[in-house]
Each structure stands twice: as structure tokens, then as C-alpha cells.
C-alpha positions, 0 to 999 in steps of 0.5 A, spaced: 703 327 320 702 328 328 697 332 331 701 336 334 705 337 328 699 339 325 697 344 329 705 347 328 703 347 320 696 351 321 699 355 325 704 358 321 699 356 315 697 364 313 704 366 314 708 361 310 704 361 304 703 369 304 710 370 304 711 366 298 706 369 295 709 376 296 717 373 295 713 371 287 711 378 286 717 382 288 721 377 283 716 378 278 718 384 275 722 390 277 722 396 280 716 395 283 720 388 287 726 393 290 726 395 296 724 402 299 726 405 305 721 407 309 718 409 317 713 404 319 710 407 327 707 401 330 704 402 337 703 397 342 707 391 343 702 385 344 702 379 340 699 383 334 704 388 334 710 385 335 709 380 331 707 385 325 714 388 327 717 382 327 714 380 320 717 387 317 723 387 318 723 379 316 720 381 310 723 389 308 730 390 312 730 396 309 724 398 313 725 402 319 720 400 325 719 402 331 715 399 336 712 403 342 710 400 349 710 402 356 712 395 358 719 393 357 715 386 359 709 384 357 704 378 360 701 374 355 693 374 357 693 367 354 695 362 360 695 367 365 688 363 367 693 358 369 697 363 373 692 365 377 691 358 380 698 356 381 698 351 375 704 356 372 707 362 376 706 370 373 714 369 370 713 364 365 708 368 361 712 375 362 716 376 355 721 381 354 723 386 348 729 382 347 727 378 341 724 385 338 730 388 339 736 383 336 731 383 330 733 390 328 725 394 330 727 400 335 724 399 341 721 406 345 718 404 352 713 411 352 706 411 351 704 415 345 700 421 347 697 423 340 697 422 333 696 427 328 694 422 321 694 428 317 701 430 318 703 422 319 707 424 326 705 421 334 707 425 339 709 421 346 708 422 353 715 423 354 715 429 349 718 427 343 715 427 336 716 421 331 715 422 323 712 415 320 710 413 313 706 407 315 702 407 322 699 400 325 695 401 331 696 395 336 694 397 342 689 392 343 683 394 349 680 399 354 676 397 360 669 401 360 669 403 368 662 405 371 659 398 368 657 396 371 655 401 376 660 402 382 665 398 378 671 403 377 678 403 376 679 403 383 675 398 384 678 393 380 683 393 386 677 389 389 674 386 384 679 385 379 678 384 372 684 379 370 683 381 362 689 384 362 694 380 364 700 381 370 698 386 376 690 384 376 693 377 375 696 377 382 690 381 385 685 375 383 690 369 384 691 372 391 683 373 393 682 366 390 688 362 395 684 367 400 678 365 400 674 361 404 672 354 404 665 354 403 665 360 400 663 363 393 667 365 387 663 369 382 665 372 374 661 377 371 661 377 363 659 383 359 654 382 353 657 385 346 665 385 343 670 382 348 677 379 348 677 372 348 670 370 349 671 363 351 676 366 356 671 366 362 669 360 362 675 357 361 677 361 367 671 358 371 672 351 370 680 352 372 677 355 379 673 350 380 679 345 379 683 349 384 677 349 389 676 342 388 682 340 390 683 345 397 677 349 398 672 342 396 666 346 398 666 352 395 662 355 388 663 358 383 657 362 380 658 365 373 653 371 371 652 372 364 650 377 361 648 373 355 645 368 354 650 362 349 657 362 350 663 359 345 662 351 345 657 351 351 656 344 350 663 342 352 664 346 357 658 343 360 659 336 359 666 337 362 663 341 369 658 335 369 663 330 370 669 333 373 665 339 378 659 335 379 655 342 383 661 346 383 660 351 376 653 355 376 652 358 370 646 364 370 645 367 363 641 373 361 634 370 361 635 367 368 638 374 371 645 373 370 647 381 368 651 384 373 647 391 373 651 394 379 657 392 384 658 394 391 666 394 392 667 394 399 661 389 400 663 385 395 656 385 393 653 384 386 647 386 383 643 383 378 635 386 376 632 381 381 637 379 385 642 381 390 649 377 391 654 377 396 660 373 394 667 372 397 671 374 390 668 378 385 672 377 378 669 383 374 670 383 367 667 390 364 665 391 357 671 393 353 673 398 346 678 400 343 684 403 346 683 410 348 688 413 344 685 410 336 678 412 339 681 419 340 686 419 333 679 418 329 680 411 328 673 408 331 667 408 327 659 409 331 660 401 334 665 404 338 671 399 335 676 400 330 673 398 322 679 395 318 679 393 312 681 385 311 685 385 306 690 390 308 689 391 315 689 399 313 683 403 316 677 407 312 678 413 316 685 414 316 689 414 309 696 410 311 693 407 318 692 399 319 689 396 325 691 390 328 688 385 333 683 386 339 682 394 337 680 392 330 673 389 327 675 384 322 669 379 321 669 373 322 675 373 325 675 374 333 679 377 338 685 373 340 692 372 340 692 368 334 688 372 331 692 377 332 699 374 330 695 371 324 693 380 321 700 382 323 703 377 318 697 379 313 698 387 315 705 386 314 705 383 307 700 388 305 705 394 307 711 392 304 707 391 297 703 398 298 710 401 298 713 398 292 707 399 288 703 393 287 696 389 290 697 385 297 697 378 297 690 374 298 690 373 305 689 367 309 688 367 317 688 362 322 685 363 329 686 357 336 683 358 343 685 353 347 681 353 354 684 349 359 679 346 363 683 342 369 690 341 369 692 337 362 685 337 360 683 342 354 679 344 349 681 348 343 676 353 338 680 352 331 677 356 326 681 358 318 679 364 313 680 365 307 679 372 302 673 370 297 669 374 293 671 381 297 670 378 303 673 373 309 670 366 309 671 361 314 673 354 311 672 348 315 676 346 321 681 341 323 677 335 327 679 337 335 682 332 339 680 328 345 682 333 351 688 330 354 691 331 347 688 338 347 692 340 352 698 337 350 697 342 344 696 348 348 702 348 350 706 347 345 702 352 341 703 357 346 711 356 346 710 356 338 705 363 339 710 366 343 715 365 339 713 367 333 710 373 335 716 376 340 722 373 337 723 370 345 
């Protein structure tokens, strides 16, 4: 078999032998294999939200899905790196509702206002109540301004962010092609949970690429507030040959936490030192959606607790929680992942309501980081339930980075397709 087809088969891995399991139990006996007619409320439409949404009414038609988002479009963070250094334009990672729609899932562009888990109804900010016999919460993250210090939402317009694809995308990709010869491109990473952790020094190494090529005498600093990130020596070897000099990376031990920011100045400070830069690409400290926090769905953590096998939250009867919000150990914050729950969290509604045990899960999770143009690395990790817990089970050999880049591309196809119907 290929490579590329493969990575193709992996990715629908977890689905297709999930839904397997679950067409063999529905035909397994009776009554507890017919169809129920019910409400499921999914709020927010990432790649786990619509790809759950899409896998109801694959699975159960007789159920009726909602899906609520106030983006009639969506811009997808994976590949938007490459956006911001002209190597794609912000179109081509937008995606519509379309899909969801010719699928069958109604589609409310609103932002739910509250949610009473008691009495199963979500209020939306446009006034109307929606009543729901299942609720999946999707709403993925939260930036948490005023860390570090000075940096705000309004300062974000300064120093953008970028970890939520689309507006700050231009923002950032703007500054960039702005910016001086000679001068410095600064990333500051936060400590604890975040989004796709390798994404920052993906981001790096594609700034350097750009920089490179137009801007040859510039830098990029990377203030870290930890100190080892996603596959490190690769992306060291590979700054070492292809940005000899470039790419500093300053951990923590070395003074790398940004504790403060001067918006106006682009101005950055760290314990020890102070750090004019020319663009100052801010990743704050993230948590979930202010919405889950405010339904009672994040534990002391600050992250929404999910039980693995379902999906569905111990704080809340009949609530699931997918993707970037949930804590699902091992499994990390990243669209595959996301995609990979939503199949899972699916499976185990639609056997919860016909009265039967949901399937045993199998999950699977990709990250590509591109490092230069046609040049990428990939983290591929695959779980499996064991004795009551998510296990890893051994990863595929990775493939030489051209190759690996190849790959990104067509798993982004692949993803965005499956998740979104596009």
C-alpha cells in the first residue's frame, strides 16, 4: 500500500471500524436496534462539531440535529500558517455550511447565550430557546487576556494572536509583509493547555522560510514559556540546515516567559530582560469556551472533563464535549482529533439512545507542521480503550519530509472533507 493511501486509511481508521461495530449491534437484536427520534443541540461548528453533526445524521437520520454557529464560514487554523506567508490565500481555508446543510443538520447562524442542563434547553442570543435531548458542546477555546500583562483584546489588533483563524490571520500576515529587513519577528508561547502545541514553531520555521527568501536579514525569536516542545529535534535539525541563524528559540530556564507587553511599543518583557520587536505574535493562555465555563462544564482545571468513551461530561447528565474544550488524556487539542471524538461521541449517542453500550472506542490523531514550502513534519499518534482507560498504541513510521508535506496536503483535503461535507 502507498504512503499516502495509508495515511488516507488511518485517518478514516476510527470511524470505519466504529461504525461497523455500531451497524452490528443495531442488528444484533431488536428493539434495542430501532431507530429513535430525537433532538441532539450541537454548539459550534469546528471540525469536531460538524464533523459530529455529520456523523449523526450519517448514522441515525431519524435524529434531528442542530447545529449552532455564528460563522456562516469557518477558517480552518490548520493551514492558516500557511496563509500568513503567501504560501495559500485566507480563501482557501475558509469553508462553508453548505455541506452540513445538503446533509440534512439544521443549521442557526446565533450564538447560544446560555444553557440550562437541568431542563435541556439553550437560549440564543438572538432570543429563541432550542429544547434538546442531547447537547454536544463544541465550541472549542477562549483566549485569556491580560496574560500576559498589557495584552487585551484590543491589543491582539497590535499583536495578534493568529490561534483563531481568519480575521487575525490578515492581521498577522499583514504586519509580516510590513515588516523591515533587519528586523525581528517575535512568538511568545504560553505554558499549560493549548491548541495545537506544535503550531508555533511550525509557524516559526514558515516565517523564516518567507524571511528568507525577501527579508534575508531579519530574525525570528521564539520566547517559550516552557522549556521542550512537540518533536524539538526535528525542528531543530531542520532550522539548522534550512535557517542557519535565523530561528532563536529561548525556553523558560533561559528567560523565554513573556510576563508582560507594551502594545503601542511592540515592546516585550520577560523577567530579566526588555525586547523591542518589530511584530509581536502573542499566543495568550487559552480555556474553554466562556459558554461551557458558564454552563458548569469546566472542572477546578479550567478545562472541560469528558469521559472518553462517551464523550459525555460528569458534571452535566446528557452533555458531551468534543475537541479543544474537553480534557480527554492522551488525546491532544487538534483537528484530527476533534474529527476522530466527533465519530466516537456520535457512535456513543445514538447507542444511548437505543438503550445499548457504546462501541469501544478507537481514535487517531495527525499534526502536520510544514517547515519550508513542500517540506513538513507529522506527529501521528493512534489510541486505543483499554482496561477503562485511552492507551496509545504505536505510531506509523513518519516519512522523509518532502514526502511528509505531500501527505499534509492531502490529509487536509481529506479532513476538511469529512468534517464539513465540503
Amino acid at each position: 500500500m502507498g504512503l499516502n493511501r495509508r495515511r488516507r486509511t488511518l485517518l478514516h481508521l476510527s470511524a470505519g471500524l466504529a461504525a461497523a461495530g455500531l451497524l452490528r449491534a443495531a442488528g444484533a437484536g431488536s428493539p434495542a436496534g430501532a431507530e429513535v427520534k430525537a433532538k441532539v443541540l450541537i454548539v459550534g461548528g469546528g471540525f469536531g462539531g460538524s464533523s459530529c453533526a455529520l456523523a449523526l445524521r450519517h448514522l441515525s437520520p431519524a435524529i434531528e440535529v442542530t447545529l449552532v454557529d455564528p460563522d456562516d464560514r469557518y477558517f480552518t487554523c490548520p493551514m492558516s500558517d500557511s496563509v500568513i506567508v503567501g504560501l495559500r490565500s485566507l480563501e482557501s481555508i475558509a469553508v462553508s455550511r453548505r455541506g452540513l446543510i445538503r446533509a440534512g443538520v439544521r443549521y442557526i447562524r446565533d450564538r447560544v447565550g446560555s444553557i440550562d442542563v437541568q431542563r435541556r434547553r439553550a437560549r440564543l442570543a438572538g432570543g429563541a430557546e432550542l429544547q434538546y435531548d442531547r447537547l454536544v458542546m463544541a465550541a472549542g477555546i477562549r483566549c485569556l487576556w491580560g496574560r500576559p500583562e498589557g495584552y487585551s483584546e484590543a491589543a491582539a489588533l497590535q499583536m495578534p494572536h493568529a490561534w483563531q483563524a481568519g480575521p487575525q490571520t490578515e492581521i498577522l500576515a499583514a504586519q509580516l509583509h510590513a515588516m523591515r529587513d533587519g528586523g525581528v519577528f517575535a512568538i511568545s508561547v504560553p505554558a499549560g493547555p493549548m491548541r495545537c502545541p506544535p503550531g508555533p514553531f511550525e509557524r516559526a520555521s514558515l516565517v523564516a522560510g518567507y524571511l528568507k527568501e525577501h527579508k534575508p536579514r531579519s530574525k525570528v525569536l521564539i520566547f517559550d514559556a516552557n522549556n521542550r516542545f512537540p518533536r524539538q529535534d526535528v525542528f531543530l535539525d531542520a532550522w539548522r540546515a534550512l535557517y542557519p541563524g535565523m530561528i532563536d528559540w529561548i525556553p523558560v530556564v533561559e528567560d523565554g516567559a513573556v510576563i508582560r507587553v507594551e502594545p503601542a511599543k511592540r515592546i516585550l518583557h520577560t523577567q530579566h530582560g526588555t525586547h523591542p520587536v518589530d511584530v509581536a505574535n502573542i499566543i495568550p493562555p487559552q480555556a474553554p469556551a466562556l459558554l461551557a465555563a458558564q454552563a458548569g462544564l469546566a472542572s477546578e482545571h479550567g478545562w472541560c472533563p469528558a469521559d472518553a468513551r462517551t464523550f459525555e461530561s460528569p458534571l452535566a447528565a446528557k452533555v458531551h464535549v468534543i475537541g479543544d474544550a474537553c480534557i480527554a488524556d492522551p488525546l491532544p487539542k487538534a483537528a484530527s482529533a476533534a474529527h476522530s471524538e466527533a465519530g466516537q461521541c456520535a457512535l456513543a449517542i445514538v447507542a444511548a439512545l437505543q438503550a445499548r453500550e457504546p462501541p469501544v472506542p478507537q481514535f487517531e490523531s495527525v499534526c502536520y507542521s510544514m517547515l519550508a514550502r513542500g517540506r513538513a513534519l507529522s506527529i501521528h499518534a493512534r489510541f486505543r480503550w483499554v482496561d477503562g482507560a485511552v492507551q496509545p498504541l504505536p505510531a506509523p513510521q513518519a516519512a522523509d519530509s518532502e514526502q511528509e508535506a505531500r501527505n499534509a496536503d492531502e490529509w487536509y483535503r481529506t479532513i476538511v472533507r469529512d468534517s464539513f461535507g465540503a
